[in-house]
LOGUZA-142295 format. One record per atom (N, C-alpha, C): residue in three letters; x, y, z; chain; residue number from 1. Coordinates in steps of 0.1 Angstrom, whole numbers. Example, Ala and Ser with C-alpha at 12.3 -4.5 7.8 and 13.67 -1.06 7.14 Angstrom:
2
   rest       x       y       z   kette    nr
    Ala     132     -57      78       A     1
    Ala     123     -45      78       A     1
    Ala     132     -33      78       A     1
    Ser     128     -22      71       A     2
    Ser     137     -11      71       A     2
    Ser     129       0      79       A     2
END
This chain:
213
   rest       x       y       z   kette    nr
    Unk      37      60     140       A     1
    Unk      47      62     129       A     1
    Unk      40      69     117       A     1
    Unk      53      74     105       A     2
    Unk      44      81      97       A     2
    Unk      54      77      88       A     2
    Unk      50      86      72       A     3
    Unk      54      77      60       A     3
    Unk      65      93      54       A     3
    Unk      76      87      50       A     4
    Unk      81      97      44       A     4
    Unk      82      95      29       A     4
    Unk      83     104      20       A     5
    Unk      88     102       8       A     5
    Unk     101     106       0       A     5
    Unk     105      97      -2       A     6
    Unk     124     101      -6       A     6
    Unk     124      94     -26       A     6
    Unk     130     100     -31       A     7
    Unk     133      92     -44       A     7
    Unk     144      85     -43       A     7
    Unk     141      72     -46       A     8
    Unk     154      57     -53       A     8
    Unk     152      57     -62       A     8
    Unk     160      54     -67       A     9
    Unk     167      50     -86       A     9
    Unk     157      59     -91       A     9
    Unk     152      68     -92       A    10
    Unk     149      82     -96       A    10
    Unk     135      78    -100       A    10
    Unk     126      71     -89       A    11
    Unk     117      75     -87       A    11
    Unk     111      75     -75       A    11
    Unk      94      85     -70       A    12
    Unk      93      90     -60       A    12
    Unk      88      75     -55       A    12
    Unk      95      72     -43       A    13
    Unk      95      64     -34       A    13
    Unk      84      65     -20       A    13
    Unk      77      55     -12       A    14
    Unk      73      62       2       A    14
    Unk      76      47      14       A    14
    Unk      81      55      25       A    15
    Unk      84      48      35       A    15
    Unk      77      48      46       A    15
    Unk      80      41      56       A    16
    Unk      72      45      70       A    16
    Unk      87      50      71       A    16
    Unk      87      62      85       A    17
    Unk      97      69      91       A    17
    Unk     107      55     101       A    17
    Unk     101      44     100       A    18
    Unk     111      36     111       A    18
    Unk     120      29     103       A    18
    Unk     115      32      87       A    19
    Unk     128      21      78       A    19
    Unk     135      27      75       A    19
    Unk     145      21      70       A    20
    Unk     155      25      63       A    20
    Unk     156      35      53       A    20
    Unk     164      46      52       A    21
    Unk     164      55      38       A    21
    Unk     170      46      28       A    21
    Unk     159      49      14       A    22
    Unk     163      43       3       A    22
    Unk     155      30       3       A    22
    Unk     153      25      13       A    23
    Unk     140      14      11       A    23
    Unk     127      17      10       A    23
    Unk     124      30       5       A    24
    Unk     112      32       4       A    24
    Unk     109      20      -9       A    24
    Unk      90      27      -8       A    25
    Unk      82      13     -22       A    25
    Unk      77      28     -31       A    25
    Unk      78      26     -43       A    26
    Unk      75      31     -53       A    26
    Unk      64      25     -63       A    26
    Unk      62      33     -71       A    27
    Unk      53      20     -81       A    27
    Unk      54      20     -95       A    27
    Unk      57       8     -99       A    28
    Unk      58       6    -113       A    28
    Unk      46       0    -120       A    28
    Unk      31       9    -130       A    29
    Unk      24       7    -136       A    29
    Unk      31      -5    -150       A    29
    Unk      40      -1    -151       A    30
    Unk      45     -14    -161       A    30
    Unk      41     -31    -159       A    30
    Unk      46     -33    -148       A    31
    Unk      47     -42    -141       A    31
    Unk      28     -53    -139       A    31
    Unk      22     -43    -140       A    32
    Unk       6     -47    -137       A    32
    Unk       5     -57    -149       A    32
    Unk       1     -70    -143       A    33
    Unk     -12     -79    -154       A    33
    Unk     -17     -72    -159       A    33
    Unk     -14     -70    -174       A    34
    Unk     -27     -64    -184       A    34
    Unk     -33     -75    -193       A    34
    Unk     -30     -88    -188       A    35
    Unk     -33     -93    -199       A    35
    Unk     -48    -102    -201       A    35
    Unk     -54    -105    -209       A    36
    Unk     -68    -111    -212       A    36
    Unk     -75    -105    -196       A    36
    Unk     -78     -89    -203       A    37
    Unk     -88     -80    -195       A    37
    Unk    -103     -84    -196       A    37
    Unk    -104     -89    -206       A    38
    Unk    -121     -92    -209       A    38
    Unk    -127    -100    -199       A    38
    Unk    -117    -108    -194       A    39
    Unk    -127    -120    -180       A    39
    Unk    -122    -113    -167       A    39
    Unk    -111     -96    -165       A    40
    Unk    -110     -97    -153       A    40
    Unk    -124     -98    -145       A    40
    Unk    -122     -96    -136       A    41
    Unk    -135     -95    -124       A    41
    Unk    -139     -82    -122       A    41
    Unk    -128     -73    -123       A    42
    Unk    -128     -58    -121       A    42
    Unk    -133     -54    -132       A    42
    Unk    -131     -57    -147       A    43
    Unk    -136     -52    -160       A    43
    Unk    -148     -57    -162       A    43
    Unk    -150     -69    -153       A    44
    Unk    -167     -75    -155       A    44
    Unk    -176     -72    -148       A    44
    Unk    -173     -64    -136       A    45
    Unk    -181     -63    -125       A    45
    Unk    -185     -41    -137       A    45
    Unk    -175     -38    -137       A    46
    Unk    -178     -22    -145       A    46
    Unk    -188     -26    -157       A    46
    Unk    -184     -36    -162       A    47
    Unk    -195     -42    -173       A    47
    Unk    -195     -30    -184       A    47
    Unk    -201     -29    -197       A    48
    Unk    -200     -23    -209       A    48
    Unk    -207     -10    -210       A    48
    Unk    -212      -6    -201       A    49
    Unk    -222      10    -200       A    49
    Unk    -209      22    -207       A    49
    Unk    -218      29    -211       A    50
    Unk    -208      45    -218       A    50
    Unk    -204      53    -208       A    50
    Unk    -189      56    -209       A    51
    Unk    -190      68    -202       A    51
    Unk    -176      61    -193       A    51
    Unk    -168      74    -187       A    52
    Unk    -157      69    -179       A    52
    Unk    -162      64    -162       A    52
    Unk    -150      56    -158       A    53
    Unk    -156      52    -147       A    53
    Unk    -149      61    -135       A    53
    Unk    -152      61    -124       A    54
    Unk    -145      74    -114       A    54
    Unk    -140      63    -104       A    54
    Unk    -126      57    -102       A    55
    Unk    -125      52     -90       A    55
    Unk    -122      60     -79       A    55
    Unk    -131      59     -66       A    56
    Unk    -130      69     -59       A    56
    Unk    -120      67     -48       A    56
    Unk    -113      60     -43       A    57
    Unk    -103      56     -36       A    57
    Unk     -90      51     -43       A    57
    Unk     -83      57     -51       A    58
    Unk     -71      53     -60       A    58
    Unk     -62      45     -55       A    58
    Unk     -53      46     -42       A    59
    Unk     -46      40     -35       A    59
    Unk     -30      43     -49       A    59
    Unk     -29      32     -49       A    60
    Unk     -20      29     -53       A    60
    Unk     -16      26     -69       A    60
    Unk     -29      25     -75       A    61
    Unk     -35      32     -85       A    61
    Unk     -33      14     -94       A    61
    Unk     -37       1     -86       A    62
    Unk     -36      -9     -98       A    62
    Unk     -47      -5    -102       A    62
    Unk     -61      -6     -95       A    63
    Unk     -72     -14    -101       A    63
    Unk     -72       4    -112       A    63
    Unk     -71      17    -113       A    64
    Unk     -72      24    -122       A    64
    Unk     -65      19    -134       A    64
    Unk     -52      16    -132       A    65
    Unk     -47      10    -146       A    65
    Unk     -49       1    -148       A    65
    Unk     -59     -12    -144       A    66
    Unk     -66     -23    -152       A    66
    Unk     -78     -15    -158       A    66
    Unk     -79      -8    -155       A    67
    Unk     -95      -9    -161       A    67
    Unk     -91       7    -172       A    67
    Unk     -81      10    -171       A    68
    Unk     -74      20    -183       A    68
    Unk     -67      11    -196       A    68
    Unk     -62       1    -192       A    69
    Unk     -57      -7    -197       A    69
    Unk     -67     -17    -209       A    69
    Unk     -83     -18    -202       A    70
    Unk     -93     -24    -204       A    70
    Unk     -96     -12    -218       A    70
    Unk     -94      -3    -220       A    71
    Unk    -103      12    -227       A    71
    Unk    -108      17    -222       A    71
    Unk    -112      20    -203       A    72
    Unk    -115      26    -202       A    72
    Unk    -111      38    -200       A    72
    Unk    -119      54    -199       A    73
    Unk    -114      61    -190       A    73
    Unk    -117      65    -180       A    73
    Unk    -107      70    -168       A    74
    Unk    -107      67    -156       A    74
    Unk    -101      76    -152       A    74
    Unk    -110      83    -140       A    75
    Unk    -109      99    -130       A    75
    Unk    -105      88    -115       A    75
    Unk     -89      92    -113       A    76
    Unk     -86      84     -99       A    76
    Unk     -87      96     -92       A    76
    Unk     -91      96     -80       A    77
    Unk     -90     103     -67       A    77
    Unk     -83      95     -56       A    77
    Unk     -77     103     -48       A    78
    Unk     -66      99     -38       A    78
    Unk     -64     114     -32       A    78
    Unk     -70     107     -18       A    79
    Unk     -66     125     -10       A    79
    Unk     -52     121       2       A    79
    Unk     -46     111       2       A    80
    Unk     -38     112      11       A    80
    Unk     -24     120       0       A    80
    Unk     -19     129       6       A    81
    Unk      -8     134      -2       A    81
    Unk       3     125      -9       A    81
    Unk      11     122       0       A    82
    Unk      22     113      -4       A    82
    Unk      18     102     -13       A    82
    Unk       7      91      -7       A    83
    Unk       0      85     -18       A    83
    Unk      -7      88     -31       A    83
    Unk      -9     101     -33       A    84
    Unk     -12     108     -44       A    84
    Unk       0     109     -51       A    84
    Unk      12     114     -46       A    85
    Unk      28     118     -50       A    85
    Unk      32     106     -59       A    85
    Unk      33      95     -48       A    86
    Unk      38      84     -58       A    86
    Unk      32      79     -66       A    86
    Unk      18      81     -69       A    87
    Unk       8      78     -84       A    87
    Unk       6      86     -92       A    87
    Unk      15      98     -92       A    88
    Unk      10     109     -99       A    88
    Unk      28     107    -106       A    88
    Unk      35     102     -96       A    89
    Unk      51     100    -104       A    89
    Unk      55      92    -113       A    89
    Unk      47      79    -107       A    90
    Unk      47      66    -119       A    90
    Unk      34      72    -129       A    90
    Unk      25      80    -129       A    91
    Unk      21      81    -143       A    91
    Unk      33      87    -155       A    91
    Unk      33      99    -147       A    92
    Unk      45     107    -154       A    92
    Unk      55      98    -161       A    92
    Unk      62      86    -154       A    93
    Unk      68      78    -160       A    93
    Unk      65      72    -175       A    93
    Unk      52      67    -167       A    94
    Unk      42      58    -178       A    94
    Unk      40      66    -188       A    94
    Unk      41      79    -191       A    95
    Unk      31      88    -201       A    95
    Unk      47      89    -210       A    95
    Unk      56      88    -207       A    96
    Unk      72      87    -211       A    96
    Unk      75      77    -214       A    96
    Unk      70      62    -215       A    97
    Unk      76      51    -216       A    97
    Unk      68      49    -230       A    97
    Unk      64      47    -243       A    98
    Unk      63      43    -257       A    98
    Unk      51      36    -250       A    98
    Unk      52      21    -245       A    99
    Unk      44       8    -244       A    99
    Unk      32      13    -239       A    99
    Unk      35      25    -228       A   100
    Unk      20      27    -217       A   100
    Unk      14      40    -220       A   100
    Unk      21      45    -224       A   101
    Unk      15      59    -228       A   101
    Unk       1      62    -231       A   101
    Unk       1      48    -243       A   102
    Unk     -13      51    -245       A   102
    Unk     -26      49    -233       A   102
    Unk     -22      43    -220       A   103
    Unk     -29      33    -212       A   103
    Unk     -29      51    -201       A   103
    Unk     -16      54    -200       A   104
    Unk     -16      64    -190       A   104
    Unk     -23      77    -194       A   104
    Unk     -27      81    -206       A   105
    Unk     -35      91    -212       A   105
    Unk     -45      88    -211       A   105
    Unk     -54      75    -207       A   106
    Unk     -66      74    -204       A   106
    Unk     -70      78    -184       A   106
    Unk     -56      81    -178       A   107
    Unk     -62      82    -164       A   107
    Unk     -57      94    -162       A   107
    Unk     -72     100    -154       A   108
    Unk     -64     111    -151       A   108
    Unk     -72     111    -132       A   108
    Unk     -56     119    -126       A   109
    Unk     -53     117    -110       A   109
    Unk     -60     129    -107       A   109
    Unk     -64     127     -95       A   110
    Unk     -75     143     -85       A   110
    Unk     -69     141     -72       A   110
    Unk     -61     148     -67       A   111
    Unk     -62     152     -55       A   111
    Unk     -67     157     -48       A   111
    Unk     -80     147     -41       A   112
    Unk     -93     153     -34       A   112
    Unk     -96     143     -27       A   112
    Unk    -109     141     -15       A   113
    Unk    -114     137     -14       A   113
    Unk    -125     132     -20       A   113
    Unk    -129     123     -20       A   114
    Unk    -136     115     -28       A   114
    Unk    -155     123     -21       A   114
    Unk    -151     125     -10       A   115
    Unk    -167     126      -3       A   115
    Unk    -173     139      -7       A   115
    Unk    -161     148     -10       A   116
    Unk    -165     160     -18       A   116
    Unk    -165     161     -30       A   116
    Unk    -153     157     -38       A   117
    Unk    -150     155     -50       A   117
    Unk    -158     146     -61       A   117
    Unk    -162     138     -56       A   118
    Unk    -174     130     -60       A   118
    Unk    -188     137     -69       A   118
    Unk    -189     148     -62       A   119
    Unk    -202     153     -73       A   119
    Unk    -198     160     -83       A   119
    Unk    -187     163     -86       A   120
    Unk    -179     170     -96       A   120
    Unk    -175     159    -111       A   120
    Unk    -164     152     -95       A   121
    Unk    -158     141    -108       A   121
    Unk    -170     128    -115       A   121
    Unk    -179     131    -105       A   122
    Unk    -188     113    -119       A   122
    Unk    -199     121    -126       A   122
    Unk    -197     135    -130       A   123
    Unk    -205     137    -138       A   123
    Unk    -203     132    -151       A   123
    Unk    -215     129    -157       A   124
    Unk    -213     115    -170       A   124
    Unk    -213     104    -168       A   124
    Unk    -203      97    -156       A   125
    Unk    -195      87    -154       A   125
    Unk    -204      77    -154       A   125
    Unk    -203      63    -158       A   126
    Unk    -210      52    -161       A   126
    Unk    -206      43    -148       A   126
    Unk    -198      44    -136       A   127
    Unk    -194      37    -126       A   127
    Unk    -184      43    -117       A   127
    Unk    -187      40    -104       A   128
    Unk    -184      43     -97       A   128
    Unk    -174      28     -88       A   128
    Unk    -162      31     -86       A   129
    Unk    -155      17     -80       A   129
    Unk    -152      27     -64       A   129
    Unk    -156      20     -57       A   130
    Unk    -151      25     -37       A   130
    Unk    -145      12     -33       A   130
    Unk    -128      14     -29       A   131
    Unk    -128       6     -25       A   131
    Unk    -119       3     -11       A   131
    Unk    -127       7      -1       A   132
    Unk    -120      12      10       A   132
    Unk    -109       0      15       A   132
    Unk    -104       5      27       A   133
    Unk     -93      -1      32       A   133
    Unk     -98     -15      41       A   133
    Unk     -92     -25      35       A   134
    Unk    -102     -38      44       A   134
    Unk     -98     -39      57       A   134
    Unk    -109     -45      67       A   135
    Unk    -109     -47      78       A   135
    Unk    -101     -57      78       A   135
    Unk     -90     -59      91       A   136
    Unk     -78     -66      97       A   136
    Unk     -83     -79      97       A   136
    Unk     -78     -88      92       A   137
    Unk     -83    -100      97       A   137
    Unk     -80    -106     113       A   137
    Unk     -88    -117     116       A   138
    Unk     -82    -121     129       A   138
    Unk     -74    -129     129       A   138
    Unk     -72    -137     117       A   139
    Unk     -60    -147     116       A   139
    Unk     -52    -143     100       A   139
    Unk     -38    -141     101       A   140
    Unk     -35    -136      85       A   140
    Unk     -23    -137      90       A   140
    Unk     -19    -137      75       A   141
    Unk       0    -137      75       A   141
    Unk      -1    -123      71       A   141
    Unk      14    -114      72       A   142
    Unk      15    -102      72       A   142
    Unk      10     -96      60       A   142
    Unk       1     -86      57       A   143
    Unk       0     -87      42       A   143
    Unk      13     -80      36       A   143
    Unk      15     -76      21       A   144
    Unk      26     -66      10       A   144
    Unk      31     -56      16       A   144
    Unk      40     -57      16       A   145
    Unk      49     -39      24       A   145
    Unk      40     -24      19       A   145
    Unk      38     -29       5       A   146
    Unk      29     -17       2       A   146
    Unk      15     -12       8       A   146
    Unk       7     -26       9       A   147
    Unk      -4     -25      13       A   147
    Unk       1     -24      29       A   147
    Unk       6     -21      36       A   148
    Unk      10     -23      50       A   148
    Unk      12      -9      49       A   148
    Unk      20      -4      40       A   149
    Unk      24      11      41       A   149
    Unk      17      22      35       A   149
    Unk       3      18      29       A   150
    Unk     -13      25      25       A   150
    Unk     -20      26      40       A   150
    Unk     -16       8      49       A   151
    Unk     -25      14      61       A   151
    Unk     -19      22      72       A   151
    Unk     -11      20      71       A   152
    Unk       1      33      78       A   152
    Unk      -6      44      77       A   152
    Unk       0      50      63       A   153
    Unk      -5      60      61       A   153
    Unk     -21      68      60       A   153
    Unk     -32      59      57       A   154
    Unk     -42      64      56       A   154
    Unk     -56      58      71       A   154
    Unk     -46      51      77       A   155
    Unk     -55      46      85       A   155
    Unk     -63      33      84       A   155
    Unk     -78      29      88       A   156
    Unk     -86      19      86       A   156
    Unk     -95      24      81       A   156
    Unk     -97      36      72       A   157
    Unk    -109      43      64       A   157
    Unk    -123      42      77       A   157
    Unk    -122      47      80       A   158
    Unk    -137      46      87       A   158
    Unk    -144      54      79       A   158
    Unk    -143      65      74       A   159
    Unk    -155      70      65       A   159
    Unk    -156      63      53       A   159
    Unk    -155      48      53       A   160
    Unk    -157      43      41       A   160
    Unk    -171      44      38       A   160
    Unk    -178      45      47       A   161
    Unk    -195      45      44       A   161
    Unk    -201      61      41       A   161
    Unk    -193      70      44       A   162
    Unk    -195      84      37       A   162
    Unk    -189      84      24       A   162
    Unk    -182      77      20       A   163
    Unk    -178      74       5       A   163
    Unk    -189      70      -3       A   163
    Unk    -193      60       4       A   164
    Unk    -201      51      -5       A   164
    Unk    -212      59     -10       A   164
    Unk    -215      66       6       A   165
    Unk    -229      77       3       A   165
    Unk    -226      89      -6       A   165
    Unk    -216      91      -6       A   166
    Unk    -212     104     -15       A   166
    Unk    -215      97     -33       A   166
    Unk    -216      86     -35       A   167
    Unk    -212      79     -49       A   167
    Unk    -224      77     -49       A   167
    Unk    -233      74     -40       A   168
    Unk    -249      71     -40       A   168
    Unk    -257      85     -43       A   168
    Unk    -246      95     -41       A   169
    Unk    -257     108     -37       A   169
    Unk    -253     110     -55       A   169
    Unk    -244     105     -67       A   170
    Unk    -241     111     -73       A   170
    Unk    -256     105     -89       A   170
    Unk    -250     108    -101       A   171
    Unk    -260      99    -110       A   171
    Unk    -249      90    -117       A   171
    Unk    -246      84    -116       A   172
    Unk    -231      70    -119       A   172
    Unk    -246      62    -117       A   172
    Unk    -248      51    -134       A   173
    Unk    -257      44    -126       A   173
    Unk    -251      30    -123       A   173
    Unk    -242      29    -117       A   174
    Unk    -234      16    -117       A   174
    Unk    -222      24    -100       A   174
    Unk    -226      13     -87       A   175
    Unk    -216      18     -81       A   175
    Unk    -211       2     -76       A   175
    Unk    -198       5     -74       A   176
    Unk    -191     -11     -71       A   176
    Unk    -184     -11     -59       A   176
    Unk    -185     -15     -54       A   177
    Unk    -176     -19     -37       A   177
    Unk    -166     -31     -39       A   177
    Unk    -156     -27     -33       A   178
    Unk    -144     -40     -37       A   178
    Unk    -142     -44     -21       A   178
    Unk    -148     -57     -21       A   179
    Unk    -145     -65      -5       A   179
    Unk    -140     -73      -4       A   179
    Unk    -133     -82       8       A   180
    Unk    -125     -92       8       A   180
    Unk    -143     -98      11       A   180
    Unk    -141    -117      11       A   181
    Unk    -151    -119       7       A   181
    Unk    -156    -124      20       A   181
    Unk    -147    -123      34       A   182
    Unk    -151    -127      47       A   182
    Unk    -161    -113      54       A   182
    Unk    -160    -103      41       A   183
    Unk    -167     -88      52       A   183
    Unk    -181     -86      44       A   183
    Unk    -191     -77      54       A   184
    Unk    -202     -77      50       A   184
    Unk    -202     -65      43       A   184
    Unk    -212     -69      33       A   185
    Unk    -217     -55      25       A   185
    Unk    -218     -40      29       A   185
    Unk    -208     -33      21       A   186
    Unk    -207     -18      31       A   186
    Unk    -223     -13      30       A   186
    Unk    -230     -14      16       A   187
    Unk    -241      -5      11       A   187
    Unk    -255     -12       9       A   187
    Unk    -253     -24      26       A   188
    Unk    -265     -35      20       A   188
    Unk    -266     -47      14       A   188
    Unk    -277     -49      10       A   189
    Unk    -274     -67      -3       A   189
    Unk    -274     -59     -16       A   189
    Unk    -264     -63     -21       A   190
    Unk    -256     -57     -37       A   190
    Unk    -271     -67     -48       A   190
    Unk    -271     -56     -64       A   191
    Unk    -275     -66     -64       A   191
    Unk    -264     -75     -75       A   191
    Unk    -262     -74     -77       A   192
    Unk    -252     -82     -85       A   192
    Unk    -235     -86     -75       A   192
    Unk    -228    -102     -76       A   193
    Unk    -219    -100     -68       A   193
    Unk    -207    -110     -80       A   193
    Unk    -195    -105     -80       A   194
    Unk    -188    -107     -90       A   194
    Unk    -178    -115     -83       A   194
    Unk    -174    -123     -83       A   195
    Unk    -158    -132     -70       A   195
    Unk    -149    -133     -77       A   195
    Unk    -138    -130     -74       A   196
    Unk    -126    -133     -78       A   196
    Unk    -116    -141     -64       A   196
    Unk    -102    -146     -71       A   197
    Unk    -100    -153     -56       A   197
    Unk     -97    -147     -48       A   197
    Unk     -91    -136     -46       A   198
    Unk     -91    -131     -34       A   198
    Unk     -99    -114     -26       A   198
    Unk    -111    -111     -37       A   199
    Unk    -117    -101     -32       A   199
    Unk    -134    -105     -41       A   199
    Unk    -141     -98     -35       A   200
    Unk    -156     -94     -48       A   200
    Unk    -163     -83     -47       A   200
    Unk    -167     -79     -57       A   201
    Unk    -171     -71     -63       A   201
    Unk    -185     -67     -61       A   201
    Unk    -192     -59     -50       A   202
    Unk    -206     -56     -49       A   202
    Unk    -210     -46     -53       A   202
    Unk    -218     -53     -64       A   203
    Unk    -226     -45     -74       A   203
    Unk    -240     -38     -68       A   203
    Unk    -242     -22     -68       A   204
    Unk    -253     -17     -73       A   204
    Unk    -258     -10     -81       A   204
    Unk    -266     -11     -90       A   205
    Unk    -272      -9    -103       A   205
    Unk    -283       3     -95       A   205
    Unk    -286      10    -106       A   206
    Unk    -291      21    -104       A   206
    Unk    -302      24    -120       A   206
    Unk    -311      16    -120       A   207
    Unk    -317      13    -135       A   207
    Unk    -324      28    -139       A   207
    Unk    -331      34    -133       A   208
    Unk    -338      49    -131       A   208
    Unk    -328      54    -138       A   208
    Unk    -313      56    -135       A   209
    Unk    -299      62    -141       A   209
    Unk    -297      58    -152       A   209
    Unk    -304      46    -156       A   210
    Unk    -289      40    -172       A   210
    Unk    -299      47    -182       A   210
    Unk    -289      51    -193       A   211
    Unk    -295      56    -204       A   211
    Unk    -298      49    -209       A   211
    Unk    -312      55    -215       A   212
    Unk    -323      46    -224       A   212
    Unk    -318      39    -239       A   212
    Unk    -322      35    -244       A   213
    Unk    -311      26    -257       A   213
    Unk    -318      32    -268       A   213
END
């Protein structure tokens, strides 16, 4: 199966081809927890270093608008098309709506791969977030229509480990891996590990990289 894209209530929508028209999923950045950012897990694990952060796998674009939301700024990449479409439509929204404007001016979308696009986009950048597509569990309840219709469309990431290297090959002295907490380290023993309840955060620091004080 494959994913189409149709617009409802007049925004860009995406489906798999076996549902229904008009039930596509869209996204609404409004809608995101913004609130008391300072203890997320995601804003703690990026930690206080200068400089924008590069999330290199956008998806669906929450974890860029928490951590836009946070003050940061933030270069999303997303090379699947359609998934690029509908994050690039709900910004447009967002940059229109008064409340978020200011939040959606802090991110800005690349349609690219991350494995190439990567030495371009984290020039400067103080962190790097990779956070590939999780491995299936062996026992689970269905997961979100959305997250069901990301793996549709983009697969099980197997070059998630050419990601990671591409973010390692870059100078970001901060790179972050987002894992469920049953999978092993994509890039090794992290040194730093952040938990939250349902994913963590594997930190590697890169001290040779952090600017001097």
């Amino acid at each position: 199966m494959g994913v189409i894209l149709e617009t409802v209530d007049g925004r860009l929508a995406m489906r798999s081809d076996a549902d229904a028209p008009g039930s596509g999923v869209s996204i609404d950045l409004g809608s995101i927890d913004v609130r008391a950012l300072g203890g997320h897990p995601l804003v703690r694990a990026v930690g206080k270093g200068v400089g924008p952060v590069v999330d290199a796998t956008a998806g669906l674009g929450g974890d860029a608008w928490i951590l836009a939301a946070s003050g940061r700024a933030v270069v999303a990449l997303e090379r699947h098309p359609s998934i690029h479409a509908i994050f690039a439509d709900a910004l447009t929204r967002a940059r229109a709506t008064p409340t978020l404007a200011h939040v959606a001016a802090r991110v800005t979308l690349v349609h690219a791969d991350a494995r190439v696009a990567l030495a371009e986009a984290a020039l400067g950048a103080w962190a790097i977030l990779v956070d590939p597509m999780f491995p299936p569990k062996v026992k689970s309840a269905l997961a979100p229509r959305d997250i069901r219709l990301v793996k549709e469309a983009v697969g099980e990431d197997p070059d998630a480990a050419e990601v990671l290297a591409a973010a390692l090959a870059t100078h970001a002295p901060r790179i972050i891996v987002k894992r469920p907490h049953e999978a092993p380290p994509l890039g090794g023993v992290p040194h730093h590990v952040i938990e939250s309840r349902l994913v963590r955060y594997d930190i590697y620091d890169r001290p040779h990289l952090m600017p001097k004080p």
